[in-house]
C-alpha positions as CSV (number, residue, x, y, z in Angstrom):
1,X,6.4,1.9,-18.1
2,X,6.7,1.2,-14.5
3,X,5.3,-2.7,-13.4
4,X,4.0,-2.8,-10.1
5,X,4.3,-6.3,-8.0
6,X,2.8,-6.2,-4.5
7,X,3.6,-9.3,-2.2
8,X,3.3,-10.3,1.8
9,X,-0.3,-10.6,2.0
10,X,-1.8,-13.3,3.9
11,X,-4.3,-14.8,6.5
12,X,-3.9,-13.1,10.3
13,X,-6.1,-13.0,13.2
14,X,-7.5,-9.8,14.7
15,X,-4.5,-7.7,16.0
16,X,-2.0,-9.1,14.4
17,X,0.5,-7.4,12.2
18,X,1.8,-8.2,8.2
19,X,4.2,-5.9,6.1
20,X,3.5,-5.9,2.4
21,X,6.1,-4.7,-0.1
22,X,5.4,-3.4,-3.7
23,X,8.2,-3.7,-5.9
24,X,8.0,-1.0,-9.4
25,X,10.9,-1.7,-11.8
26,X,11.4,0.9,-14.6
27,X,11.9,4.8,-13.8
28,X,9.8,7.4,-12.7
29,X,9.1,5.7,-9.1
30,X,10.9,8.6,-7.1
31,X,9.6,11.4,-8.4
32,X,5.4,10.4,-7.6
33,X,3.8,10.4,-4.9
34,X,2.7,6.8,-4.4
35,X,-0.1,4.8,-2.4
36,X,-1.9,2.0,-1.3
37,X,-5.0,1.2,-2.1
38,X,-7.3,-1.7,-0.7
39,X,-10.6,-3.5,-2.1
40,X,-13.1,-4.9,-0.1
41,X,-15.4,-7.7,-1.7
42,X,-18.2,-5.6,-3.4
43,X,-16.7,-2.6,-2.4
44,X,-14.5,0.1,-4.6
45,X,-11.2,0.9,-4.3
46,X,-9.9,3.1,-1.9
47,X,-6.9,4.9,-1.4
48,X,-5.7,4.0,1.7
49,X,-2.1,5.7,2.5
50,X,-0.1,7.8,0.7
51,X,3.3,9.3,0.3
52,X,5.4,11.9,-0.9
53,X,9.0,12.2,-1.9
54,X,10.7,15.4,-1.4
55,X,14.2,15.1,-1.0
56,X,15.1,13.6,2.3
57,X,11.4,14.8,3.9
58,X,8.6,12.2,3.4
59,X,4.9,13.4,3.8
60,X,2.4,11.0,4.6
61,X,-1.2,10.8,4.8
62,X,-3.5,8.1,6.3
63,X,-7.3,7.4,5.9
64,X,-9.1,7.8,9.2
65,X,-9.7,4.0,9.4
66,X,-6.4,3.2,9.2
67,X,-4.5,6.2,11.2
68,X,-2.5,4.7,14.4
69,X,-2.2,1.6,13.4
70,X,-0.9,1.6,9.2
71,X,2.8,3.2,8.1
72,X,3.5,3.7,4.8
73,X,7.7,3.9,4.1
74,X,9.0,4.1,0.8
75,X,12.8,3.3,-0.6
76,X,13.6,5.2,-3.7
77,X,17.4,3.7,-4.2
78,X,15.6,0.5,-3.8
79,X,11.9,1.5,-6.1
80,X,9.9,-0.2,-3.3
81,X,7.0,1.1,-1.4
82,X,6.1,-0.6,2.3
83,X,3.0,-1.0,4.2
84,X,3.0,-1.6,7.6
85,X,-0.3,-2.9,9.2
86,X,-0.9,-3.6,12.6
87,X,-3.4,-4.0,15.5
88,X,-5.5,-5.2,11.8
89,X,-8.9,-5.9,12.0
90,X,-11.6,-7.8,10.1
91,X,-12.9,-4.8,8.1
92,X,-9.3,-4.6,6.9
93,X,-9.8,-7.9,4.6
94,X,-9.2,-6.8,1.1
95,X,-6.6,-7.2,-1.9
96,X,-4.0,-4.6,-1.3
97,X,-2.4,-2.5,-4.3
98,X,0.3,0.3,-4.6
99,X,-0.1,2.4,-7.6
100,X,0.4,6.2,-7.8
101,X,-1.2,8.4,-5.8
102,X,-3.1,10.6,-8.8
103,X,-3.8,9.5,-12.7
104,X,-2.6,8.7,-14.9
105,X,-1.9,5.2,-13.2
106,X,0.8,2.7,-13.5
107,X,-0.9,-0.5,-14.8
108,X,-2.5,-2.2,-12.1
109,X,-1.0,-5.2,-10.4
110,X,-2.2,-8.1,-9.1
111,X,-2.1,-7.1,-5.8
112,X,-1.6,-9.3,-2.6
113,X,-4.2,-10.3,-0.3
114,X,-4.9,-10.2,3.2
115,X,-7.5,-11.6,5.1
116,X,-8.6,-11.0,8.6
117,X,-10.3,-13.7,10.6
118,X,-10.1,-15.8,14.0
C-alpha cells in the first residue's frame, strides 16, 4: 500500500509563490495517474491538477481556476509528485493533498496547508 506525505505548505501573501512536494513510498506510483486535490473550509474536495505518466510524455490537466498560474511535475525514479503555485490568491487557501487521480484511492494523507492572506 502506497503512503502518501504531502509537505511545503505555508502562509503567503497574494501573488506570491510555494512548491509543495508529496512523497508516496511503496510501488505502484509510476504507473497512475496522480493529482492534487485542495479543500477549502466548508467546501469539498476538489481535484485540482492532474497528471499522467506515459513513458517519457507527461499529460497534464489543470482546473480553470488554477490554469496559468499552477504546474504539476511528477518524478517517478524519485515516487514524488510536485505542485507549483504561483501568482496564488486568497481563494486558493485550503489543505492541499496528492492522491490518485481515479478510485480506488491511496489512503489519504494529512495533507499540507496553505493559506493566503496579506
Amino acid at each position: 500500500q502506497v503512503q502518501l506525505v504531502e509537505s511545503g505548505g505555508g502562509l503567503v501573501q497574494p501573488g506570491g509563490s510555494l512548491r509543495l512536494s508529496c512523497a508516496a513510498s511503496g510501488s505502484g506510483f509510476s504507473g497512475n495517474v496522480m493529482a492534487w486535490y485542495r479543500q477549502a473550509p466548508g467546501k469539498e474536495r476538489e481535484l485540482v491538477a492532474k497528471i499522467t505518466s506515459r513513458g517519457y510524455i507527461n499529460y497534464k490537466d489543470y482546473v480553470d481556476s488554477v490554469k496559468g498560474r499552477f504546474t504539476i511535475s511528477r518524478d517517478n525514479a524519485k515516487n514524488t509528485l510536485t505542485l507549483l503555485m504561483t501568482n496564488l490568491k486568497p481563494e486558493d487557501t485550503a489543505v492541499y493533498y496528492c492522491n490518485k487521480a481515479t478510485g480506488p484511492y491511496y489512503t489519504w494523507g494529512q495533507g499540507t496547508q496553505v493559506t493566503v492572506s496579506s
